[in-house]
C-alpha positions in Angstrom: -16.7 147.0 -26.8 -20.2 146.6 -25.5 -21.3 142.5 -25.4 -24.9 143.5 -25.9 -26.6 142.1 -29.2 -25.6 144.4 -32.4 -29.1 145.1 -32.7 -30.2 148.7 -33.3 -33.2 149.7 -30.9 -36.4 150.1 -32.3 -37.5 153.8 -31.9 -40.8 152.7 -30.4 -41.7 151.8 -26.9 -44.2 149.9 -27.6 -44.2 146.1 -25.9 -44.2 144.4 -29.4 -40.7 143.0 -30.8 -39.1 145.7 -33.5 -40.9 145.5 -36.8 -39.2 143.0 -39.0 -37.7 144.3 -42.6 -39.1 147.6 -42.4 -42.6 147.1 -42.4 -45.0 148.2 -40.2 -46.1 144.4 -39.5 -44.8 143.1 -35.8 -42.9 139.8 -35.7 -43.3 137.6 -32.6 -41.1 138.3 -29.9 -39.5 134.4 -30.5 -39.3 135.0 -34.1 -37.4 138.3 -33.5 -35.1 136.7 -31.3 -34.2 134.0 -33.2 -33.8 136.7 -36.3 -30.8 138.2 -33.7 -29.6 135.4 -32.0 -26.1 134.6 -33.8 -25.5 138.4 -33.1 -26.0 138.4 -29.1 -23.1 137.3 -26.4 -22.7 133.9 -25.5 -24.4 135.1 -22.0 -27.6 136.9 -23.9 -27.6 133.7 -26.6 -28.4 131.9 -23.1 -31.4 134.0 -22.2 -32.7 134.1 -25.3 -32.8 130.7 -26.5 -34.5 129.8 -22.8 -37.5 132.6 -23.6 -37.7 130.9 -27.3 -38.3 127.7 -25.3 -39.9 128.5 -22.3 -41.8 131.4 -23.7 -44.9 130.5 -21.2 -42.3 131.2 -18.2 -40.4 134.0 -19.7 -44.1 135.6 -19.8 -44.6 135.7 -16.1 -41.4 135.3 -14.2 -39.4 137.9 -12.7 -36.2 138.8 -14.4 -34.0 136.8 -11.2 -36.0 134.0 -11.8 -35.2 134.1 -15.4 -31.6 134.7 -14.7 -31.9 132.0 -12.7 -33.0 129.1 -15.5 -30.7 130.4 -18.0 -28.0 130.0 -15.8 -27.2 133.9 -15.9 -27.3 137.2 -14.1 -30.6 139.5 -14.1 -28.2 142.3 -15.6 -27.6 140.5 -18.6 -31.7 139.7 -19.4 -32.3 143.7 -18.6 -29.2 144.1 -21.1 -30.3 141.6 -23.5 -34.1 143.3 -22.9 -32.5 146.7 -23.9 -30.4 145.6 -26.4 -33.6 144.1 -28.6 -35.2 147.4 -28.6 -37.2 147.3 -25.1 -36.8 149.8 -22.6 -36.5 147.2 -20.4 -37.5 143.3 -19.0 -40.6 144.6 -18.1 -41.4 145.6 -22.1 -39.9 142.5 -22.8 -42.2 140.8 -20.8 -45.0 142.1 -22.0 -44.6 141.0 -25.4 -44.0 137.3 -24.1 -47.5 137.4 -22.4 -49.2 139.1 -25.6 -47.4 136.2 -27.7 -48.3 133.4 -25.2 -51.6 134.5 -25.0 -52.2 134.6 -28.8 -50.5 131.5 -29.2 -53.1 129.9 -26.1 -56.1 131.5 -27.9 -55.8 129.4 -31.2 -58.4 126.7 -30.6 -58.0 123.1 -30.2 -58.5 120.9 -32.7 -61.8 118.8 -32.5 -61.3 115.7 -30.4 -57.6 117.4 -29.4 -57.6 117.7 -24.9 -56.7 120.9 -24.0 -52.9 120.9 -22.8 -53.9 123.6 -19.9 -56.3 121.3 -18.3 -54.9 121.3 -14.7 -54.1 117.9 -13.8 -54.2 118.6 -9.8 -56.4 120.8 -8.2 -55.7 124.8 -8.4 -54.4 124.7 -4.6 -51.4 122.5 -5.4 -48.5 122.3 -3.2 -44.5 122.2 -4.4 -45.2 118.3 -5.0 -48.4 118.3 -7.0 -46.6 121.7 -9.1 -43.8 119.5 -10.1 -45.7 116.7 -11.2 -47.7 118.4 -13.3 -45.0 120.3 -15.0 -43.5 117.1 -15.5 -47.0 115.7 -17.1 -47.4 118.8 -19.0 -43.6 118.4 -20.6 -44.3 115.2 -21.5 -47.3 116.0 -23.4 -46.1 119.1 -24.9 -42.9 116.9 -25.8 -45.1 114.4 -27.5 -47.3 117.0 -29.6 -44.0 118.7 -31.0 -42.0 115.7 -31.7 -41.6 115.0 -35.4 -42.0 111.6 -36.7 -39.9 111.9 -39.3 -36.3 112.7 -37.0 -37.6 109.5 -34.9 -37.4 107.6 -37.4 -34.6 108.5 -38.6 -33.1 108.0 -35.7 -34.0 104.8 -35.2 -32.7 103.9 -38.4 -29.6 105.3 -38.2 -28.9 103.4 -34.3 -29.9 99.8 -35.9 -27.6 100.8 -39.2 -24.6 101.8 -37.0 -21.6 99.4 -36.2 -21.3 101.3 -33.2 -23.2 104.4 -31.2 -21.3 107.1 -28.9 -23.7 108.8 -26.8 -22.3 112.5 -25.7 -23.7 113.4 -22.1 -21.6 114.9 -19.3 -22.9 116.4 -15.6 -26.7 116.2 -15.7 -27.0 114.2 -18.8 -24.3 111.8 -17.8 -27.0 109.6 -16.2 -29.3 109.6 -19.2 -26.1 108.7 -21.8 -25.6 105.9 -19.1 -29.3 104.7 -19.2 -29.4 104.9 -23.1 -26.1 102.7 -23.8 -27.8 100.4 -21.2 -30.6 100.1 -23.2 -29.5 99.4 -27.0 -26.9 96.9 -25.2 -29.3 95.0 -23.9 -30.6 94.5 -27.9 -26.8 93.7 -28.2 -25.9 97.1 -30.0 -22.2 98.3 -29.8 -22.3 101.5 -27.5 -20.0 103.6 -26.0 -20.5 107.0 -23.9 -18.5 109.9 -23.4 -19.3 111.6 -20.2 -15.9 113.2 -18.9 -12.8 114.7 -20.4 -11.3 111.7 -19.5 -8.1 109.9 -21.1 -10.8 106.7 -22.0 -13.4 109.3 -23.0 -11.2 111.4 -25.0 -9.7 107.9 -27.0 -13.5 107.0 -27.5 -13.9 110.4 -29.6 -10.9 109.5 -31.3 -12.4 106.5 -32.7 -15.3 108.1 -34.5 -15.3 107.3 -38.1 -18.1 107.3 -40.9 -19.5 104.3 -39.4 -20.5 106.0 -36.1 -23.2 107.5 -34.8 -23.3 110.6 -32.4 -25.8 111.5 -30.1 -25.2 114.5 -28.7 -27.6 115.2 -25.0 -27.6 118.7 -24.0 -29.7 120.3 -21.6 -29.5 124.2 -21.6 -25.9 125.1 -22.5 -23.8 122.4 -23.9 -20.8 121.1 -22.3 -17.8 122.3 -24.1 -17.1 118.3 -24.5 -20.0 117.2 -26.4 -19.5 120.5 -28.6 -16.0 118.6 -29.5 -17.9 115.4 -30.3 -20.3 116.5 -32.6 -17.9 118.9 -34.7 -15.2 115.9 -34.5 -18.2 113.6 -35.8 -19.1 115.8 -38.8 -15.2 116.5 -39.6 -15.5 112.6 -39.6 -18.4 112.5 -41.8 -20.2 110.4 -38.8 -23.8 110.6 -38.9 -24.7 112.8 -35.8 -27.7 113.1 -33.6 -28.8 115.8 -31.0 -31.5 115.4 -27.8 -31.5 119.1 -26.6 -34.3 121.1 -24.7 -32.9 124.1 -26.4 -33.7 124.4 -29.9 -31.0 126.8 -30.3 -28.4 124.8 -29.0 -25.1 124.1 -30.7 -25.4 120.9 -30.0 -29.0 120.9 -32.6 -27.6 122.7 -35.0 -24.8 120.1 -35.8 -27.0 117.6 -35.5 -28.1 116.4 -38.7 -31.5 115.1 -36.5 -32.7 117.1 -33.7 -35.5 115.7 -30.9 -36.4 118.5 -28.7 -37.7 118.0 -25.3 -39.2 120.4 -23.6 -38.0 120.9 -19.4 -40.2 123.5 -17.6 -40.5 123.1 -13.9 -41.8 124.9 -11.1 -37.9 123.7 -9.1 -34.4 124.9 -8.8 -33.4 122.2 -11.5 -34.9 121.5 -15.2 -37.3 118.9 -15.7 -36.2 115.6 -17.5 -38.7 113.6 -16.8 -39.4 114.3 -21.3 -36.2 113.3 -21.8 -36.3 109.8 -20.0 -39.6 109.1 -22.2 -37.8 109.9 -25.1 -34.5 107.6 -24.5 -37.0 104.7 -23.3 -39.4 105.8 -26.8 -36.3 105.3 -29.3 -34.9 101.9 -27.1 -38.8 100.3 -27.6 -38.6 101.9 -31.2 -35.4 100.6 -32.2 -36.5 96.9 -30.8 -39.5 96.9 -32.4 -37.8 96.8 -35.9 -36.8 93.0 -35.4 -38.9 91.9 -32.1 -37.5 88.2 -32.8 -34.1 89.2 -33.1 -34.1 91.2 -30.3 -35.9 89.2 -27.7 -32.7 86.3 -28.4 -30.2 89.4 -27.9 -31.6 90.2 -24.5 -32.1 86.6 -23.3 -28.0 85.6 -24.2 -27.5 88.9 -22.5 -29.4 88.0 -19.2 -27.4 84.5 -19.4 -23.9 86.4 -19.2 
């Protein structure tokens, strides 16, 4: 049996995504993707949520390059192309560029700076490139950000008798740098970052006085999948920091914070994600200043 997405192929060769419900109206090509996604492969659910999220990259990369990102092989993004009705990547492409530059076009709100302002000059090197992506993911990461799911988030860390951050290869670092954080405050923190004996005990202490958070960067580890559905089976309350927002991880989240990790380099960028961990560690100590600033002085004196 074919692995492509059980999608039928639109009869037209046009670069627009397959007219949705019949009509003769186009959807976006993110929209239609997202429409298709439970039905693709787990190798095409790759591609596709890395073109709903980079969408600006997906529009002018080549396929290898895309490949690449999404941690897959150029056949499978001319497959996953195909299987959405496009004759090709090429087709596919096209209808990222006509999205992202329809998206682009909408203008900015008075007073708003434009988020394609360049920030070095158009001649940059590799160093200058990287930077900038980095400034532009924080920005973009800020603008997207909802208020609400900080919040709540913040509540439910300060609420918790005890946190288990979820983060393995990559995003073992940042799970280390957030429990380092809230235990500064004093907070009760534990993190799960290999399918250790210790790590694997830790998940088996999750109760309905936990809290999850779940850091995913691309496709999640099979090990913070285990946490998240163990935390719900547990009635835990469960968080997800993802720059996918079609990751597992998000959707069994009860809050989702999505950071976004373009880069010009062979690696995402995370510099998003580090403003985010050190944004909810300020946020959660700026519910009781007073209390907090006594935490971290008897914790400097241990």
């Amino acid at each position: 049996m074919s692995n492509r997405c059980a999608v039928k192929r639109a009869a037209t060769k046009t670069p627009e995504a397959p007219p949705a419900n019949g009509t003769s109206e186009h959807q976006s090509l993110s929209k239609y993707i997202q429409a298709r996604f439970e039905e693709c492969s787990r190798s095409q659910k790759d591609v596709a949520q890395y073109i709903v999220d980079h969408l600006d990259e997906a529009a002018f990369q080549t396929a290898e390059e895309l490949a690449r990102r999404a941690n897959t092989s150029s056949s499978t993004v001319v497959r996953f192309s195909q299987a959405l009705g496009f004759e090709g990547f090429p087709e596919l492409q096209a209808a990222a560029r006509e999205e992202y530059r329809r998206v682009n076009a909408k203008p900015a709100k008075e007073g708003t700076p434009s988020s394609s302002a360049p920030l070095f000059s158009l001649d940059q090197n590799e160093f200058e490139s990287a930077l900038a992506a980095d400034h532009l993911n924080v920005e973009e990461t800020a603008r997207k950000v909802s208020r609400s799911a900080v919040d709540s988030l913040i509540g439910a860390i300060v609420e918790a008798e005890k946190v288990l951050v979820a983060g393995t290869d990559q995003m073992a670092f940042f799970a280390s740098y957030l429990r380092h954080l809230l235990m500064l405050l004093d907070l009760r923190v534990d993190v799960v970052a290999s399918p250790s004996q210790e790590a694997l005990s830790r998940l088996g202490r999750i109760d309905s006085t936990t809290l999850v958070i779940g850091l995913s960067a691309g496709r999640p580890h099979p090990l913070v999948v285990r946490a998240m559905k163990l935390a719900r089976h547990r009635h835990a309350k469960t968080a997800a920091i993802t720059d996918a927002t079609l990751s597992e991880v998000a959707k069994l989240a009860k809050i989702k914070l999505y950071y976004s990790s373009n880069s010009p380099a062979y690696v995402r960028s995370h510099a998003a994600l580090l403003s985010i961990i050190q944004a909810l560690a300020y946020g959660v100590y700026a519910q009781d200043t007073a209390q907090y600033d006594d935490r971290i002085k008897a914790f400097r004196l241990k």
